[in-house]
N, C-alpha and C positions, 0 to 999 in steps of 0.2 A: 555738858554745854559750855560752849566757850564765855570768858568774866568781860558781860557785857553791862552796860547802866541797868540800874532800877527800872521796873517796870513804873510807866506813870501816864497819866492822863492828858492828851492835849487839850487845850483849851483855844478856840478861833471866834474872835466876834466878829459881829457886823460890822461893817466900813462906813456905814449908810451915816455923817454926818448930817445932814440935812433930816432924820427919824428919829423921832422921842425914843421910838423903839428900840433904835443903833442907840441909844445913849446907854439906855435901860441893857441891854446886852453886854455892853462893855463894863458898866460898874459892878452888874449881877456876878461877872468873869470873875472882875478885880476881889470882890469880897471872898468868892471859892478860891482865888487863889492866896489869896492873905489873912483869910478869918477861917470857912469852912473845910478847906481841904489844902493847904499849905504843900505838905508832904507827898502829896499824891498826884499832885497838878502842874503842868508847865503852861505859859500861858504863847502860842502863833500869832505870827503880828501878819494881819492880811498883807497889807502893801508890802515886804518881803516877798512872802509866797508869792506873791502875784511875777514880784522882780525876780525869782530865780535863786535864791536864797538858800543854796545846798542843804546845811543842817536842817530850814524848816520843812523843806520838804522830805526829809530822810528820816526826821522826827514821826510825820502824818505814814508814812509807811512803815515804820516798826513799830511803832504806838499806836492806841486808839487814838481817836481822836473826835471831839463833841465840836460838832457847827453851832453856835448859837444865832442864829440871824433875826432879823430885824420885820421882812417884808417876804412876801413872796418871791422875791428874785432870789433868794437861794445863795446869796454871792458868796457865802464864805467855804458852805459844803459845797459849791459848783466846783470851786477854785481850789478845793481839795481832792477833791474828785477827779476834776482832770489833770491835775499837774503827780498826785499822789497815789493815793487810794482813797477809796470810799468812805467816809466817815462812820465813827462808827455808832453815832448818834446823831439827828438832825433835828436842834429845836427851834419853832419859831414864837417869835416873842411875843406876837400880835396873837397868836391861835393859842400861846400858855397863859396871856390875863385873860381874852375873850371867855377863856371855859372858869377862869377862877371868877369873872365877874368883875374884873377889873379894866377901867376903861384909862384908855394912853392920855394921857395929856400934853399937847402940842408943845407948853412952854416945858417941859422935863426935856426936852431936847438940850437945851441949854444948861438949868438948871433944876436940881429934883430937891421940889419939898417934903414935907413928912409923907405926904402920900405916896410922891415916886422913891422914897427908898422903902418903903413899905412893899410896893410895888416890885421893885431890884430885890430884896430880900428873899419874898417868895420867888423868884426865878430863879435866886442863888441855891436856895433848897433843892429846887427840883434837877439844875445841873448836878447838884454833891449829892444825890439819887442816883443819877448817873453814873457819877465816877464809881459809887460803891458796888453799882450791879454791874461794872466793867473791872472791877479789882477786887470785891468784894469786900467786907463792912468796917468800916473804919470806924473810930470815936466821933463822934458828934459836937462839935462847938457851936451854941445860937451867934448868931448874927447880932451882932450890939446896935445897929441902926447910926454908930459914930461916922463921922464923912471918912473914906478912904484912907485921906491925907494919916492919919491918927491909928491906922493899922499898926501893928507892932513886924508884922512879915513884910517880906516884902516879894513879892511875885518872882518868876523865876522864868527867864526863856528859853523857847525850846534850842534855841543856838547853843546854850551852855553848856546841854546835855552829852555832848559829843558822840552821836552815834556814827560808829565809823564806818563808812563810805567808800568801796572799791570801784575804779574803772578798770574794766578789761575790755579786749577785742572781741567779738563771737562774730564768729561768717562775718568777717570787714566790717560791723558795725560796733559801735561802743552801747556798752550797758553800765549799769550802775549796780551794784550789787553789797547789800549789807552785811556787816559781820565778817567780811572775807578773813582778812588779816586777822582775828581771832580766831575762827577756826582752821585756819592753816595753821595757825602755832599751837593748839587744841590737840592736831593730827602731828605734827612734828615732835610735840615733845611727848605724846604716846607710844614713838617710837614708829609711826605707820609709813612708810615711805614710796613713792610714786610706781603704780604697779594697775596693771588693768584689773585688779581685784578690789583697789581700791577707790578705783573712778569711781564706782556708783555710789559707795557711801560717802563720798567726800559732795556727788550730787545733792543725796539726802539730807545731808546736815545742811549744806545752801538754803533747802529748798524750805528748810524750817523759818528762816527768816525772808525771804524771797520768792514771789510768786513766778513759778517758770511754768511757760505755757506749755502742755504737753508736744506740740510741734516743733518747738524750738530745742528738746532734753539732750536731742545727739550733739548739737552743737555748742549747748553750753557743758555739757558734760566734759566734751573734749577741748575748750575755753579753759575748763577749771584745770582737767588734768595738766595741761600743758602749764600754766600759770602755777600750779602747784610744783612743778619740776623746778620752776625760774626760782620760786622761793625757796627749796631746800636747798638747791647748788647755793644761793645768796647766804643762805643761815649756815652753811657747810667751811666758806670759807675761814681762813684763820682771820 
C-alpha cells in the first residue's frame, strides 16, 4: 500500500446556531476531540464543506466520517453526503438525550451550565463509541466537565491532514481521484512499467481508495493507463 496519513476519524457538527442542540454538538465534538479521542479524531468545519473546500471534502471520502447534528434537518450528514460520501455514522442530538432522558434546555444555546455539560459529556461518550467501533478500541480518558478553553489538546482539522487529491480527464470530463500520485510512485519504484498487463492492476489499487462505478471502469482504466505513461516519462527524465 502506498505511505498515506493515519487512518482517523472525522468529526462534523451542526451549524444550527440558533439550537441548544447545535450548541450541545459542537462542545460534545470539541471535548472528543481534545479530552476523549485527541489521536484518533479530526474535527470538518461545515461552512468550508458547504464552500467547496478540497481537503474537507477529500477527508469525508477517504475517512470515515460521524454527522453529529442538532435537528432533524440532517444538515451536516446531508452536506456530506452530497458533496462527499456517506457518513459513516449519523447522530442526532435531540434523539441521543430524548432516549438518555435528558431534556435540552433553550438557554445551553448560548451558554451550558452544570447540567448542559453533563449533558455534552454524555454525547461526547457516545461519539468516542463511535470512533472505537470505526478504528477499533483505544484507551479511555473520562471527560473532566473543565470548560473547553482549559483542554490541554488542541483539536486538529481535517485540512491539516493532507490527503492527496488527483485531477485527471476521463471521456472529456474531470474527476478527482485519491491517492493517485502515491500509488503511481508505489508501481514506479516496484519496477512495474506502463503495459496492458498492468492497466488492471494499477485499476485495482485506485479502486482501493476510490469508488468507480462499474460503467465507467473502461474509461477510467484507460484515464489511468495513459496518465501513468505521462508520469514515468516525467520521473524518467534526467
Amino acid at each position: 500500500m502506498p505511505n498515506l496519513p493515519k487512518k482517523k476519524v472525522g468529526l462534523i457538527a451542526c451549524g444550527g446556531e440558533e439550537l441548544a442542540a447545535g450548541t450541545l454538538s459542537r462542545v460534545a465534538i470539541r471535548l472528543v476531540l481534545e479530552t476523549l479521542r485527541p489521536d484518533d479524531t479530526v474535527t470538518l468545519c461545515l461552512p468550508l464543506f458547504l464552500a467547496g473546500e478540497q481537503e474537507e471534502r477529500a477527508f469525508a471520502r477517504f475517512y470515515p466520517t460521524i454527522a453529529v447534528d442538532g435537528c432533524g434537518k440532517d444538515c451536516a450528514a446531508r452536506a456530506t453526503a452530497r458533496f462527499s460520501a456517506p457518513v459513516a455514522a449519523a447522530l442526532r442530538v435531540d434523539e441521543l438525550l430524548a432516549e438518555a432522558g435528558v431534556t435540552v434546555n433553550p438557554a445551553w444555546r448560548r451558554e451550558l451550565d452544570a447540567a448542559g455539560w453533563a449533558a455534552a459529556e454524555r454525547l461526547a461518550q457516545v461519539i468516542a463509541a463511535r470512533v472505537d467501533a470505526l478504528l477499533g478500541p483505544r484507551p479511555t480518558v473520562e471527560a473532566t466537565g473543565s470548560p473547553i478553553a482549559e483542554a490541554p489538546a488542541s483539536a486538529t482539522c481535517a485540512c491539516a491532514t493532507q490527503i492527496p487529491v488527483s485531477r485527471i480527464q476521463v471521456a472529456g470530463e474531470e474527476m478527482e481521484l485519491l491517492a493517485l500520485m502515491p500509488i503511481f510512485d508505489q508501481f514506479y519504484q516496484a519496477g512495474k512499467r506502463p503495459g496492458d498487463a498492468l492497466d488492471r492492476e494499477l485499476l485495482e489499487a485506485v479502486r482501493v481508495y476510490n469508488p468507480i462505478p462499474d460503467a465507467a471502469v473502461v474509461n477510467i482504466q484507460a484515464a489511468l493507463a495513459r496518465e501513468y505513461v505521462a508520469f514515468c516519462q516525467q520521473r524518467s527524465q534526467p
